[in-house]
PATITI-883135 format. One record per residue (C-alpha): residue number from 0; x, y, z. Coordinates in nm, 3 decimals. Layout:
<recs>
+-----+---------+---------+---------+
! pos !       u !       v !       w !
+-----+---------+---------+---------+
! NUM !       X !       Y !       Z !
...
+-----+---------+---------+---------+
</recs>
This chain:
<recs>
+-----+---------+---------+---------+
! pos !       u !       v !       w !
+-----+---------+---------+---------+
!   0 !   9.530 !  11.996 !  10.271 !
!   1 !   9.328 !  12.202 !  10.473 !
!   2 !   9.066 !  11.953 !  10.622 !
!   3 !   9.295 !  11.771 !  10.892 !
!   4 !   9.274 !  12.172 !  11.091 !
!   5 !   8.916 !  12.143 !  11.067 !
!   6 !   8.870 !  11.845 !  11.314 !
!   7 !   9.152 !  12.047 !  11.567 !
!   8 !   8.902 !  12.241 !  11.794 !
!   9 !   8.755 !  11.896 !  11.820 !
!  10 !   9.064 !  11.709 !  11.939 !
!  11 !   9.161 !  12.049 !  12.169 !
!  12 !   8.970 !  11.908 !  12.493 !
!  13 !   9.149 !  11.578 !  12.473 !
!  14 !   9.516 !  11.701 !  12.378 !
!  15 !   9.571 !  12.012 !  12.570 !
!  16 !   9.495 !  11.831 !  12.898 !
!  17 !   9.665 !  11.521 !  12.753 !
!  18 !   9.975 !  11.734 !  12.727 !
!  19 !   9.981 !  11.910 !  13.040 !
!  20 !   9.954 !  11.559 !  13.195 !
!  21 !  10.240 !  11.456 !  13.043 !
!  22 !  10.404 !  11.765 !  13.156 !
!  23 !  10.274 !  11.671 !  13.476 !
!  24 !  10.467 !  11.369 !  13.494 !
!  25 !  10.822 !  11.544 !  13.435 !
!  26 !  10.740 !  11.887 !  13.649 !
!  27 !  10.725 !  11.615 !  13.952 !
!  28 !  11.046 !  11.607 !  14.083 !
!  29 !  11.168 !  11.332 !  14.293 !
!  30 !  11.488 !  11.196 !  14.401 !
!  31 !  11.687 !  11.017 !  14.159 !
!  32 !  11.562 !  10.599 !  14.214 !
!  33 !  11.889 !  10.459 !  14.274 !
!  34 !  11.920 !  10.743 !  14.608 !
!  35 !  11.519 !  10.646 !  14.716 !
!  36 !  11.635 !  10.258 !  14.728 !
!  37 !  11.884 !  10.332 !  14.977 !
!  38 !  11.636 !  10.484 !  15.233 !
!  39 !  11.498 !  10.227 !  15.475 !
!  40 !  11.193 !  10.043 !  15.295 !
!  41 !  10.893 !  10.085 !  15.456 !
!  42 !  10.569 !   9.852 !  15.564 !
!  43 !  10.329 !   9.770 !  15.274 !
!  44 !  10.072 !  10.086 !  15.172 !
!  45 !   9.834 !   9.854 !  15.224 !
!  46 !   9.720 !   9.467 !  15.355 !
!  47 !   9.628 !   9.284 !  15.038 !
!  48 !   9.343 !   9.061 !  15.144 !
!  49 !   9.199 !   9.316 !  15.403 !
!  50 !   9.206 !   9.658 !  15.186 !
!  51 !   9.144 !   9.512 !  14.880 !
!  52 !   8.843 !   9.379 !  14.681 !
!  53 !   8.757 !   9.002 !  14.729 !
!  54 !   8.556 !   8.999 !  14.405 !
!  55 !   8.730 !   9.045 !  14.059 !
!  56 !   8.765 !   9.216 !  13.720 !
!  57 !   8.672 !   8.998 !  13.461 !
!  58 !   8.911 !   8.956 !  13.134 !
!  59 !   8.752 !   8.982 !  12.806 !
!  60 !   9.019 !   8.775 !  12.664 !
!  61 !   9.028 !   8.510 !  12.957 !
!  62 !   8.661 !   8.516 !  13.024 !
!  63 !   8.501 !   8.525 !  12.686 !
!  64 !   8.122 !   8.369 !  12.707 !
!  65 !   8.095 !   8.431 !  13.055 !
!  66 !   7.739 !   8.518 !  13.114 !
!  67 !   7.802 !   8.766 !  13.429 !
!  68 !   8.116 !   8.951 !  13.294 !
!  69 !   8.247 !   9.185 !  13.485 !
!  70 !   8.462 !   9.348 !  13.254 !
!  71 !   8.615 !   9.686 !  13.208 !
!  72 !   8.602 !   9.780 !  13.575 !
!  73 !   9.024 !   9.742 !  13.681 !
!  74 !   9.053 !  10.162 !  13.699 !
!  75 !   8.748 !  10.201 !  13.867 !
!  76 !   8.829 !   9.926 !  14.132 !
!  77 !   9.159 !  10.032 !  14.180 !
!  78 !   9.078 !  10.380 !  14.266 !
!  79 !   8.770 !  10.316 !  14.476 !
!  80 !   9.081 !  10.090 !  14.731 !
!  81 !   9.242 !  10.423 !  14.762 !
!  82 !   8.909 !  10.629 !  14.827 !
!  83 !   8.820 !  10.376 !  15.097 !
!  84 !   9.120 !  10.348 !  15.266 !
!  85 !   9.121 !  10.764 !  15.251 !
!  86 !   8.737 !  10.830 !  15.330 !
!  87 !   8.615 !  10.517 !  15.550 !
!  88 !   8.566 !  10.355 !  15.818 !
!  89 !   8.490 !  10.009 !  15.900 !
!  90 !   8.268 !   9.947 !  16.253 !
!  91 !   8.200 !   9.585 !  16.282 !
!  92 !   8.038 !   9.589 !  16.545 !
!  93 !   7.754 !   9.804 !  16.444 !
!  94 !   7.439 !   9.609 !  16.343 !
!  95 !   7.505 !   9.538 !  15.911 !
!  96 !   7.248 !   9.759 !  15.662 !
!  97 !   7.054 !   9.655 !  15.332 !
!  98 !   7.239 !   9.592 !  15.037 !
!  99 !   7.026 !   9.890 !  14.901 !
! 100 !   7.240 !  10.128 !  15.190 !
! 101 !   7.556 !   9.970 !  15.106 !
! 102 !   7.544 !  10.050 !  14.811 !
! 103 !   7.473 !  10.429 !  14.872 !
! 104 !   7.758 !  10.423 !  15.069 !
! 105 !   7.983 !  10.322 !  14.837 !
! 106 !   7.886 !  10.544 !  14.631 !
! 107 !   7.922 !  10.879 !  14.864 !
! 108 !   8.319 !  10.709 !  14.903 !
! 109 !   8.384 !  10.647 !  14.518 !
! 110 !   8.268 !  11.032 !  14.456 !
! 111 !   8.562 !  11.199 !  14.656 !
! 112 !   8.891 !  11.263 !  14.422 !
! 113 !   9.136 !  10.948 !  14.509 !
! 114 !   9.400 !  11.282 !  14.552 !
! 115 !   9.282 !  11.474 !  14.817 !
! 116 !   9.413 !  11.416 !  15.133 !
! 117 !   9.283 !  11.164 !  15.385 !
! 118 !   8.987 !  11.251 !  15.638 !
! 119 !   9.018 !  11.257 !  15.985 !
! 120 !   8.871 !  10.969 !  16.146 !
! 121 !   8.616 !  11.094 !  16.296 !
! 122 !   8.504 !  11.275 !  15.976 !
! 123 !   8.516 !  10.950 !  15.751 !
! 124 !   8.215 !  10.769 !  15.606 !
! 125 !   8.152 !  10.444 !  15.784 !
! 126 !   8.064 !  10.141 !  15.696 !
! 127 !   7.889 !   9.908 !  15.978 !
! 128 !   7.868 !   9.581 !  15.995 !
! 129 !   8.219 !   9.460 !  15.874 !
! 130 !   8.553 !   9.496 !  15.974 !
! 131 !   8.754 !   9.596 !  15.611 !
! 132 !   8.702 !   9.615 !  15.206 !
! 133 !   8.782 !   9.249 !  15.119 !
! 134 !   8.495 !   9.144 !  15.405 !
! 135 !   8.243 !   9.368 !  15.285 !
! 136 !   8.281 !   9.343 !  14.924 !
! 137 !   8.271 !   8.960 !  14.914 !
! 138 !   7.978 !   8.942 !  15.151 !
! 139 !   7.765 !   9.212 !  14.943 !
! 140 !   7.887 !   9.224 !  14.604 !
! 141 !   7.608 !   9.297 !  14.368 !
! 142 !   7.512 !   9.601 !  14.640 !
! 143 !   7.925 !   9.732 !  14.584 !
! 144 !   7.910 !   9.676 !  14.245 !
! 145 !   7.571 !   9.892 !  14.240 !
! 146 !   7.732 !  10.157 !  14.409 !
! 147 !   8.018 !  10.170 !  14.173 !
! 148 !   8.075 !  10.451 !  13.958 !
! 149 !   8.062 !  10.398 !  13.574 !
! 150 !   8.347 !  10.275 !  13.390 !
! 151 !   8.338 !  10.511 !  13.075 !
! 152 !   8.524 !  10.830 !  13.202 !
! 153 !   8.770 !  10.574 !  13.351 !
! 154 !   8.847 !  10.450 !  13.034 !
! 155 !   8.877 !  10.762 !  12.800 !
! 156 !   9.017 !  10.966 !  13.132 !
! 157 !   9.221 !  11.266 !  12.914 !
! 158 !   9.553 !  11.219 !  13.083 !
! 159 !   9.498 !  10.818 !  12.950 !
! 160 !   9.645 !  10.964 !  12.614 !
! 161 !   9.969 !  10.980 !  12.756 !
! 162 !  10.038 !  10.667 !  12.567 !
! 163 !  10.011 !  10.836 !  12.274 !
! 164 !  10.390 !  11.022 !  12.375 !
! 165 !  10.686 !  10.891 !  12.340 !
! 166 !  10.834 !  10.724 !  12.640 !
! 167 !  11.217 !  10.660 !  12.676 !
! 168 !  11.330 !  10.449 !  12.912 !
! 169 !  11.461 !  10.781 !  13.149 !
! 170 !  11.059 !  10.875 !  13.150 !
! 171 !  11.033 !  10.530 !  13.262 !
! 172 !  11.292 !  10.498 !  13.528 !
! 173 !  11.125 !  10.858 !  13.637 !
! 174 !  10.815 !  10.693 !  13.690 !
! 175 !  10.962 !  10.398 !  13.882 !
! 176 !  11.093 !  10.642 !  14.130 !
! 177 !  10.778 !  10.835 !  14.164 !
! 178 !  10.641 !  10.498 !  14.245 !
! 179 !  10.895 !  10.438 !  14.506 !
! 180 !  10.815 !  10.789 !  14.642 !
! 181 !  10.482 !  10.734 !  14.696 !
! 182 !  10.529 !  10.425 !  14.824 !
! 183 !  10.799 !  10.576 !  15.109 !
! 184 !  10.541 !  10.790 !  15.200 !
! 185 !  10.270 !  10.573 !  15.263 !
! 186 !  10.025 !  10.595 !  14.982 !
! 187 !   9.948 !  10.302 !  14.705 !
! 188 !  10.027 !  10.457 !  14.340 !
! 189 !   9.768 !  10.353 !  14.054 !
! 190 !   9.931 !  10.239 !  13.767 !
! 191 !   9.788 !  10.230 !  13.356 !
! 192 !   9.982 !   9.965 !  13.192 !
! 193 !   9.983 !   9.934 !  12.832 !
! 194 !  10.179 !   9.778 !  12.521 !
! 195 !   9.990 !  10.038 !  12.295 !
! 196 !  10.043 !  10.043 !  11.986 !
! 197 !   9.961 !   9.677 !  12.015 !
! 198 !   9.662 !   9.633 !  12.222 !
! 199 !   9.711 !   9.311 !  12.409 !
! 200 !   9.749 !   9.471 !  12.741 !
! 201 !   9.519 !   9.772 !  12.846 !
! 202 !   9.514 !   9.746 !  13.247 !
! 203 !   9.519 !   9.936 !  13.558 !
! 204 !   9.657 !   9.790 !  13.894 !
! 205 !   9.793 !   9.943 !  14.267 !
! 206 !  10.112 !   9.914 !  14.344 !
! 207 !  10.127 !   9.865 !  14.764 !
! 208 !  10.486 !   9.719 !  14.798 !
! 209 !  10.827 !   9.702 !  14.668 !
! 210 !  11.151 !   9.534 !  14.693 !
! 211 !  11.451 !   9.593 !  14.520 !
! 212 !  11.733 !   9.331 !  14.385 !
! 213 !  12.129 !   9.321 !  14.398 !
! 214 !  12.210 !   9.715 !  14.360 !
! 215 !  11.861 !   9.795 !  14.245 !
! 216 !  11.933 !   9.737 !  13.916 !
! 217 !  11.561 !   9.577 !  13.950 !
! 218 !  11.269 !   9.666 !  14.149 !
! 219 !  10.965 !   9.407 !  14.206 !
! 220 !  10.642 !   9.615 !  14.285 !
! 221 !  10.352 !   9.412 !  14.500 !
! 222 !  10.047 !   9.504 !  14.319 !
! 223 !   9.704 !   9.437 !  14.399 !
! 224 !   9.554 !   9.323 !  14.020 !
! 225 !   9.166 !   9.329 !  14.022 !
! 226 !   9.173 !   9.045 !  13.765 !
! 227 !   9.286 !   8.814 !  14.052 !
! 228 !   9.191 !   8.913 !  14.419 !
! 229 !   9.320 !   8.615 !  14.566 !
! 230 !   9.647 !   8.677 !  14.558 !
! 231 !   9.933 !   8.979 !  14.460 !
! 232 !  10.098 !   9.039 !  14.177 !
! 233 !  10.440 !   9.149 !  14.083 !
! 234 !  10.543 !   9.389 !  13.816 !
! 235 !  10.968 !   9.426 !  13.769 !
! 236 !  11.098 !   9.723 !  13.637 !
! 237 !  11.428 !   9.666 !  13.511 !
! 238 !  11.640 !   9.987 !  13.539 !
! 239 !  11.916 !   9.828 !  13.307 !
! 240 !  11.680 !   9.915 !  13.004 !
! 241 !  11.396 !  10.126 !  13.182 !
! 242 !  11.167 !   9.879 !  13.121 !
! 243 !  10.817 !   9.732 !  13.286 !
! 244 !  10.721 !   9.394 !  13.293 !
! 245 !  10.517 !   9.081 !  13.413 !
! 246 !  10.707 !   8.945 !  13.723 !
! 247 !  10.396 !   8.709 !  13.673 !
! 248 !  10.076 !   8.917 !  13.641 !
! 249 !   9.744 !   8.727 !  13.637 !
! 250 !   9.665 !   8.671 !  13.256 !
! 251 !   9.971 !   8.890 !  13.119 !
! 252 !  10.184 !   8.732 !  12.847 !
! 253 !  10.356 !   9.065 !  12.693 !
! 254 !  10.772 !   9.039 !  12.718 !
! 255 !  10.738 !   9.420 !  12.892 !
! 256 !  10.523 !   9.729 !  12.901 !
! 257 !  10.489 !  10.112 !  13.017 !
! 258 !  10.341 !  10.208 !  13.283 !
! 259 !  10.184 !  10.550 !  13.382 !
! 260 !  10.083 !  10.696 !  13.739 !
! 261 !   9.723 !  10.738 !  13.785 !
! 262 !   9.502 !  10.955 !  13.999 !
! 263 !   9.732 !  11.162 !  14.155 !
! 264 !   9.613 !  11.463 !  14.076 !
! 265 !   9.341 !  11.608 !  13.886 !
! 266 !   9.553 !  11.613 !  13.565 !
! 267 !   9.703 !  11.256 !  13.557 !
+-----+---------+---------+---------+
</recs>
């Protein structure tokens, strides 16, 4: 009986943060979502195809025997959009680097927290050569994928363990609004979605744009999905049942999901 408490101090550094995360997520107050939708909606967060990676995540499950998988990387791809368009600079018309300086570049943007607030222009890190992320990263892609950071902490981040909480759909509808918040003011919101317990879907994509149906009783997000660059993709949350789903989303076959914020401050 008494060897489950021996593995607790273990488990502390994972569930105390995990729970103050999730605390996180309810301390945020916002508006209620059906007030937000009747503000005036504003221009897209960002320009999908300019801000955004031109090379992709690769699925394990869509991409299996692929020699050159790229795998694993959606969280780290989606955050390092929001660190460039908070921390750089593009300058096209300054002469273009080796891949080897690209890459170091990339790296001194991917190693500022995607929370803290924007630079100043003339403060940002810039990037010669090319005129935006999607030119850049599909002209020198091994040197941005060098300059990366690793995927690991991305994928065992504490405040991922959220999913192990309950999640009514009023949690749900919270986060919908919180998305529409951040969205009103400007800024792309990082999402986690996940079916957990079953563990067909295990993904991270930015949400840039929304619309919103009828009365609002849904709301279609734009999302830039770094398993397919080439175009957006849509994720409905239906406020009916305070549910997420596929509205399509490249490779996703679940019926619905939950989604989580992600990167928004140091504890989610």
């Amino acid at each position: 009986m008494r060897a489950p408490w021996v593995l607790l101090p273990l488990l502390l550094p994972v569930l105390v943060p995990a729970a103050l995360g999730f605390v996180a997520t309810f301390w945020n107050r916002v508006p209620p979502l059906p007030v937000l939708l009747r503000r005036a909606r504003p221009d897209p967060a960002l320009r999908f195809g300019v801000d955004t990676f031109a090379f992709r995540n690769d699925s394990r499950i869509h991409h299996r025997g692929k020699p050159d998988l790229f795998a694993n990387w959606c969280f780290v791809m989606g955050r390092a959009v929001v660190q460039f368009q908070r921390f750089a600079r593009f300058d096209p018309a300054a002469p273009r680097l080796a891949p080897a300086e690209y890459t170091a570049l990339v790296r001194r943007v991917t190693t500022r927290a995607p929370w803290r607030a924007p630079l100043p222009a003339d403060a940002r890190i810039v990037v010669p050569g090319f005129s935006c992320l999607h030119e850049l990263t599909g002209a020198e892609e091994a040197a941005v994928k060098a300059g990366l950071p690793g995927r690991f902490w991305g994928l065992v981040r504490f405040s991922n363990w959220r999913l192990l909480y309950p999640h009514p759909g009023t949690q749900q509808t919270r986060v919908a609004a919180e998305i529409v918040a951040e969205l009103q003011a400007g800024r792309p919101a990082q999402l986690f979605i996940t079916d957990f317990p079953r563990v067909r879907l295990n993904h991270s994509v930015l949400a840039y744009a929304y619309s919103a149906e009828g009365d609002g009783d849904a709301v279609d997000f734009a999302v830039f999905d770094p398993n397919d660059p080439s175009r957006p993709g849509r994720v409905r949350f239906d406020r009916r049942i305070g549910r997420f789903r596929p509205a399509p989303l490249c490779g996703v076959d679940v019926p619905h999901f939950r989604a989580f914020r992600q990167y928004c401050s140091p504890l989610i």
